[in-house]
C-alpha positions as CSV (number, residue, x, y, z in Angstrom):
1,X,0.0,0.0,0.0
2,X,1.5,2.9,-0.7
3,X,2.6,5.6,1.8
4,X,0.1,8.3,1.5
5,X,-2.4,6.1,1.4
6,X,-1.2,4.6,5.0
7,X,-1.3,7.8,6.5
8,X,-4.8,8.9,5.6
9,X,-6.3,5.8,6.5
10,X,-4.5,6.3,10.1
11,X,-5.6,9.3,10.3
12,X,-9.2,8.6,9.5
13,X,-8.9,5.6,12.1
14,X,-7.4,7.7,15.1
15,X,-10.1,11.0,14.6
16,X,-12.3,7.9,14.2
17,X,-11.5,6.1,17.7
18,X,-10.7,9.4,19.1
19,X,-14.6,10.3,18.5
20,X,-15.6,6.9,20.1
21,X,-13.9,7.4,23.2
22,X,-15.0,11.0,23.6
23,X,-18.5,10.3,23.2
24,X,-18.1,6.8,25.0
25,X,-17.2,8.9,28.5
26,X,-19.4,11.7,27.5
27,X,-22.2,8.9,27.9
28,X,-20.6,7.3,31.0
29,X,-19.1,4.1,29.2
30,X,-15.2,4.9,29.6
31,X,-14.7,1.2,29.5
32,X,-15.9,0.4,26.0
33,X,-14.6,3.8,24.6
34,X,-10.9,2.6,26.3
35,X,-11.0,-0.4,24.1
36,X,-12.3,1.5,21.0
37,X,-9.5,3.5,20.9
38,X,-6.7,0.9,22.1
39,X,-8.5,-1.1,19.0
40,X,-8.4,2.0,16.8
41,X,-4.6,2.3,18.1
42,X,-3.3,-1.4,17.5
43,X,-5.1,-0.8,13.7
44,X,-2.9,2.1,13.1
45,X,0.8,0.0,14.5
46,X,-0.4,-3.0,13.1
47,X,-0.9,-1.5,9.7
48,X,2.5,-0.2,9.8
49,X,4.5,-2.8,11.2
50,X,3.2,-5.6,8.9
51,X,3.5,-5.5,5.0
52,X,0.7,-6.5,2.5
53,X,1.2,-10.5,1.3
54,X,2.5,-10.1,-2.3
55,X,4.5,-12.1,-4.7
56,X,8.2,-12.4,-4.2
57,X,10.9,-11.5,-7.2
């Protein structure tokens, strides 16, 4: 995947978790938006640390 595509798709994800655990403690559930946005975190690393399978020259 290329590189600018990786970092608009983190960023996307992170405003995206970022929303779910403000509104997720705004509501009074600061356990489920925790995990939202450790999920929306690991997304981001794993996406980075792990290449796409592809063929091999």
């Amino acid at each position: 995947m290329p590189v600018h595509i990786k970092i608009i798709v983190s960023i996307i994800t992170l405003v995206v978790g970022a929303a779910f655990l403000y509104f997720e403690i705004l509501y009074g559930q600061m356990s489920v938006g925790l995990v939202g946005a450790g999920l929306a975190m690991f997304m981001v690393i794993s996406m980075w640390l792990f290449r796409e399978p592809g063929r091999r020259s």
